[in-house]
N, C-alpha and C positions, 0 to 999 in steps of 0.2 A: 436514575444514574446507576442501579445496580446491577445493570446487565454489562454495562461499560465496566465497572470494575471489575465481574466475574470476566471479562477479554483482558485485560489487563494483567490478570492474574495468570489466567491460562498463558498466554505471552511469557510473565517472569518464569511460569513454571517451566513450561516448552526449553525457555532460553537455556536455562539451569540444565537440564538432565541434559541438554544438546553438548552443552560445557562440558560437562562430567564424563559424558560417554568422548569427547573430544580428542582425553589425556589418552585413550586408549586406541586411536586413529590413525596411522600412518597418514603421511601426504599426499599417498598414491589414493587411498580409501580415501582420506577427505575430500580428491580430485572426483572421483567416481560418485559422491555423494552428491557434491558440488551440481557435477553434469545429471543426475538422477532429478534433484530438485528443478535446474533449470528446463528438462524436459518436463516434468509435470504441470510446473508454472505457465509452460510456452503452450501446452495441450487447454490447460484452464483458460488464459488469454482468447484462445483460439476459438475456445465454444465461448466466450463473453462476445469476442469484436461481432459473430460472424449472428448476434441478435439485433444488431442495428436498425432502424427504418428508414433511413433516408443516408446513403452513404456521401452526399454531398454535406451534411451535416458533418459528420465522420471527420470527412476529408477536410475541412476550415476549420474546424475545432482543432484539430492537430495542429495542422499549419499557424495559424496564429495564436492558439495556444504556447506553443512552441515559440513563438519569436516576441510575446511577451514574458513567457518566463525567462528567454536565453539573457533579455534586459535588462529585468529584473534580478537575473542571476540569482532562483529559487536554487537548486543544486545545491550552489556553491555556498550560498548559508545553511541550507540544510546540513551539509556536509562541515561547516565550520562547527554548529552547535556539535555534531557529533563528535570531530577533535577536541573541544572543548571541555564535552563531558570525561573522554578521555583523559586528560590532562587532570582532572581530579578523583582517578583510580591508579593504583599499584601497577605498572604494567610491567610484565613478563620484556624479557630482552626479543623476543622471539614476533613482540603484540605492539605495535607503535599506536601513535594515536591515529596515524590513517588508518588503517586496517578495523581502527574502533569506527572511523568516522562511515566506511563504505559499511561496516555491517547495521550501523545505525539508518543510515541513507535507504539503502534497501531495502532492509526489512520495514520502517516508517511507511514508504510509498507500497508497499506491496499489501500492509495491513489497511490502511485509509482507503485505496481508491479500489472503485468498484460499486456495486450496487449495494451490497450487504450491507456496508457500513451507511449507507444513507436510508434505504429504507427499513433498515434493520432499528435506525435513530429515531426512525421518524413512529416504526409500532411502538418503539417502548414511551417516547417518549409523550404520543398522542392516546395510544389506547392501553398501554400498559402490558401491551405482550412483549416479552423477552426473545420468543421460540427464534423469530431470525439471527438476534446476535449471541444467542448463544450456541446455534449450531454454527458462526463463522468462529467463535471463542476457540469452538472446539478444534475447527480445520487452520486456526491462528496456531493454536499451541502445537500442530503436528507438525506444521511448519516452520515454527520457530525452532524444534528441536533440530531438523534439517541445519536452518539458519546458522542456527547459533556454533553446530558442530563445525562448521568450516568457515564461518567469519565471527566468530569469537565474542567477546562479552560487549559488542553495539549490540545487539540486537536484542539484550536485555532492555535498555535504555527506549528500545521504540515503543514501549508501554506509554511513553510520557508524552509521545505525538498521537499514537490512537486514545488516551487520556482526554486529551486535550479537542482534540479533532470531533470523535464521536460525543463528547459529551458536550461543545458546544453546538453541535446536531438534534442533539437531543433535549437540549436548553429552548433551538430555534424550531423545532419539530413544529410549534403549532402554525408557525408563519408557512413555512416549508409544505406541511400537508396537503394544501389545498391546492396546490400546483403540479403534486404527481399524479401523471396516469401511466396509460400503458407506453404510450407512444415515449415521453420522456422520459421511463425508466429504463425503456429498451436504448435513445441514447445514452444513458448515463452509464449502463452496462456495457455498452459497445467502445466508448472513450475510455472508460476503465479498461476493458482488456485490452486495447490496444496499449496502455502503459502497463499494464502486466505481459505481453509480450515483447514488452524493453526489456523490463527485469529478467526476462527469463535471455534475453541477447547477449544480456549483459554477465549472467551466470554461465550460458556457455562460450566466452568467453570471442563471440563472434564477430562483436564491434563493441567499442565504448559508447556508451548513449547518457547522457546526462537526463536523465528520465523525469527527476522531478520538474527538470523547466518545462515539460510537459503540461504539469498538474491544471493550470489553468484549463485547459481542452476540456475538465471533466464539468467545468462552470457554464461555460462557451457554450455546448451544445445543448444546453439547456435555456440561456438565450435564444439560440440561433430559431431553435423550436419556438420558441414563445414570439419573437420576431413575425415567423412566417405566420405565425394565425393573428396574429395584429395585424400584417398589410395584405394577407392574403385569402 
């Protein structure tokens, strides 16, 4: 568990100095900052989707990922916890509890999915190496600071979803091991950027995507894999 806290921290730390430098930001600079992160995020997305194997996996994963989260209405609790947290900090006239709730929402799904955070859980937790979660620790807190600068103190608070997330990853590591190879980590990588390429949609500000009803996609194609070598 102590590569999960060293992300955790990196994270509050990130958020913090992103805060700080904040107060000295114009709107116009926090906008360009905004759009700088979303292109970075949409370029990282871009090299994750485009290591897929089977883009008919890809393609179902999304789809009915998507239309089990939109039912389940992940989003919209995610985004609730986040007002929620909100509602129990001081807030600026300036800082409502939406604005907590979208940077909580965002930054949450942008830190959890993807491949790092799962086989990252699965060395620390199976063979005791850290080295993968903590070079994501490290590229967690560079982008938190981003984060934090233009959507405000949620993005402190998503410490408690990669908390929670990677460490019960890390808990399930030895169940989980034996099921990853190359083939399902290249899905798991590929469903990942495809919701890191929401996040970054959504940063430049090109369409609204409710990203987390997504999240399901990043489970799905890991079925979908395991499916086809059962009946085929």
């Amino acid at each position: 568990m102590i590569a999960v806290l060293v992300n955790c921290f990196t994270i509050i730390l990130g958020s913090l100095l992103g805060i700080i430098f904040s107060k000295k930001i114009t709107s116009r600079l926090s906008e360009v900052i905004q759009t700088g992160a979303g292109v970075v995020v949409l370029v990282l997305g871009v090299e994750m989707t485009l290591q897929y194997d089977n883009i008919l996996f890809l393609t179902f994963s999304l789809m009915a990922g998507g239309i089990i989260g939109s039912i389940i209405d992940i989003d919209g609790k995610i985004f609730k916890i986040g007002q929620w947290l909100g509602t129990k900090l001081p807030q600026k006239e300036e800082k409502s509890t939406s604005s907590f709730g979208y940077g909580f929402l965002n930054a949450s799904v942008l830190f959890c999915v993807g491949a790092m955070s799962i086989v990252g859980s699965i060395e620390a937790g199976v063979n005791g190496n850290y080295s993968v979660i903590f070079t994501k620790s490290l590229l967690d807190g560079f982008m938190a600071i981003v984060f934090a600068s233009s959507m405000g103190v949620g993005v402190v608070f998503s410490f408690l979803t990669v908390l929670i997330y990677q460490g019960a990853l890390t808990l399930l590591a030895t169940v989980i091991a034996p099921y990853m190879d190359e083939v399902l980590l290249a899905e798991l990588t590929a469903s990942g950027g495809a919701l890191i390429i929401m996040i970054a949609i959504n940063l430049l500000g090109l369409k609204s995507i409710k990203t987390a009803n997504y999240l399901p996609a990043v489970f799905l194609c890991v079925l979908f894999v395991l499916l086809e070598r059962f009946f085929f």
